[in-house]
Structure formats: C-alpha cells, structure tokens
N, C-alpha and C positions, 0 to 999 in steps of 0.2 A: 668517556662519560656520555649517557644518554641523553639527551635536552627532550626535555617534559612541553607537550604544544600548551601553552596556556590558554587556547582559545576553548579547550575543552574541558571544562569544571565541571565539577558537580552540578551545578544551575544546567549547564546544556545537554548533559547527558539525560537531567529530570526531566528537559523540554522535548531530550529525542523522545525517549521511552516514555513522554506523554501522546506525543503525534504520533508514533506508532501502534499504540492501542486505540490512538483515534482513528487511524489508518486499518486499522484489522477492524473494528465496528460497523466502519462504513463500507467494507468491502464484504462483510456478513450480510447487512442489511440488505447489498445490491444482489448480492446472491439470492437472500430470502424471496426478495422482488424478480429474479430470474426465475426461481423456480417457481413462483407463483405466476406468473405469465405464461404456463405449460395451460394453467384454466382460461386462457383467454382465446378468441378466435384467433385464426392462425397469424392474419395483417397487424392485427394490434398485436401479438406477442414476438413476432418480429420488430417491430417499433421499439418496444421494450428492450426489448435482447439487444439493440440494435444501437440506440441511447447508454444502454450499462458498458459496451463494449468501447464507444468512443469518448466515456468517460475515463474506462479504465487503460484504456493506451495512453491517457495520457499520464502516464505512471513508469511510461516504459525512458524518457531519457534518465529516470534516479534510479531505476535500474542500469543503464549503460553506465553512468558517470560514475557506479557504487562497479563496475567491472571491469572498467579502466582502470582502476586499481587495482583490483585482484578480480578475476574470474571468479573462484569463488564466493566473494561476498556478493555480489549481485545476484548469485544463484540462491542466495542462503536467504536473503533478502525477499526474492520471489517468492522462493517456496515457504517461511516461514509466514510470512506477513501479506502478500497477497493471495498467496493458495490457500493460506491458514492451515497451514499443515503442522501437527503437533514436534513439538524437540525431539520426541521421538524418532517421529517419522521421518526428515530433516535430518539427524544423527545413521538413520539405517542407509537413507538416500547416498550419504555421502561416507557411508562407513568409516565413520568416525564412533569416538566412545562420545559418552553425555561429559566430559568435562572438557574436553575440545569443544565439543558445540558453547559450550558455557563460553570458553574464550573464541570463539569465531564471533559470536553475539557484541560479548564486550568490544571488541576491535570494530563490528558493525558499527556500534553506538558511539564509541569514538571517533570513528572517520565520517559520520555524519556529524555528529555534534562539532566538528572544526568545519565544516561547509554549512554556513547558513542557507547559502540558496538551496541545499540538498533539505534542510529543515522547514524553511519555508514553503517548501513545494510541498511536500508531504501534509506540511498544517493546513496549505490551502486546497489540496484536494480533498483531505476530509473534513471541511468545512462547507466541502459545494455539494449544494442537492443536484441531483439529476430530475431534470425537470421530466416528465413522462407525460404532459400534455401534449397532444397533437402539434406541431409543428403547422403555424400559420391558424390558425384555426381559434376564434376570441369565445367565450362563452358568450350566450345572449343575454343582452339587456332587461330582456322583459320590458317593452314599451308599455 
C-alpha cells in the first residue's frame, strides 16, 4: 500500500502553480529588460546584464535541491520555467511524448508543493524587483 504525503493538497499544489507563473513572469520581464539594455551604452548595459544575472543565480539552489531528487526534474524545472521554453520544446529536449512531460510536471508540482522552503523561495524571488539604479549613487535633492 502506497501512503499518500499529505503535505501536498490541492491548496499547495494551487500555491505551486501560482509561484510558478509568478516565477515565468518575472523571468519574462527580466529578459524584456536584458534585451532592452542591448539600446543602452555599453557600461550601463553591462550593469544591467550584470544585476539580472545575480538576481537570477539566485535561483540556482531550487534548482539543485529539485535534482537531488531526480536529475531530471531540476533540468525540466530550468528548462521549462526559467528558459521558458514551451512543453513542447522540453518534451523534444528530453525525448519524451507530451503525456510523460504532463506527468514529469505533476511530480514537479508535487515535490515542490511537500518542501515549503522550495515554495517560498520561488514566491520570494518573484516578488523582488531587481533594482537597476546605479549602485551607491542617490538622486539629487534639488536644493
């Protein structure tokens, strides 16, 4: 007989796959802002570039701790939600059919939804702006 984890209900699975699409949003946005930083002079668009990348490394231990369990779901994890790469393409990557990817996912949302701290991480980095003001640098007062 299988024992069922009850830390993962329906409520936490809604919470994964709500920080997940809050997590694919803000990872769109930063992109938008990378590639828009190709129009800026070269210093400031390394700044930029520069801010998006040490925001998004910190992304990379719910990736190890999602591949500690399986090698693949931390890869499916990346490529799906931080590359934003379609089920598709994710499915070709890993030659699999589309209803294996459907249950690699489920199992995703699962084994997050039973690690809160895997949950929380994710809500709190798509909830932090990346700030892209100069570093040390205060606007003026206007005396």
């Amino acid at each position: 007989m299988e024992q069922q984890n009850p830390v993962s209900g329906t409520d936490e699975i809604q919470r994964v796959e709500t920080a997940l699409n809050a997590l694919s949003a803000k990872k769109a946005a930063n992109d938008a802002m990378r590639k828009a930083s190709h129009d800026l002079p070269s210093s400031a668009a390394y700044s930029v570039v520069s801010r998006l990348d040490r925001d998004e490394a910190r992304l990379a231990p719910i990736i190890v701790s999602l591949m500690a369990v399986d090698d693949r779901l931390g890869l499916f994890f990346r490529y799906r939600y931080i590359e934003g790469k379609s089920m598709k393409k994710v499915c070709q990557y890993f030659t699999i059919g589309r209803s294996t990817g459907g249950r690699w996912k489920a199992r995703l949302m699962e084994e997050i939804a039973a690690r809160p701290d895997l949950i929380r991480a994710i809500e709190e980095w798509s909830a932090d702006k990346v700030s892209l003001a100069p570093a040390g640098r205060h606007k003026p007062t206007g005396a």
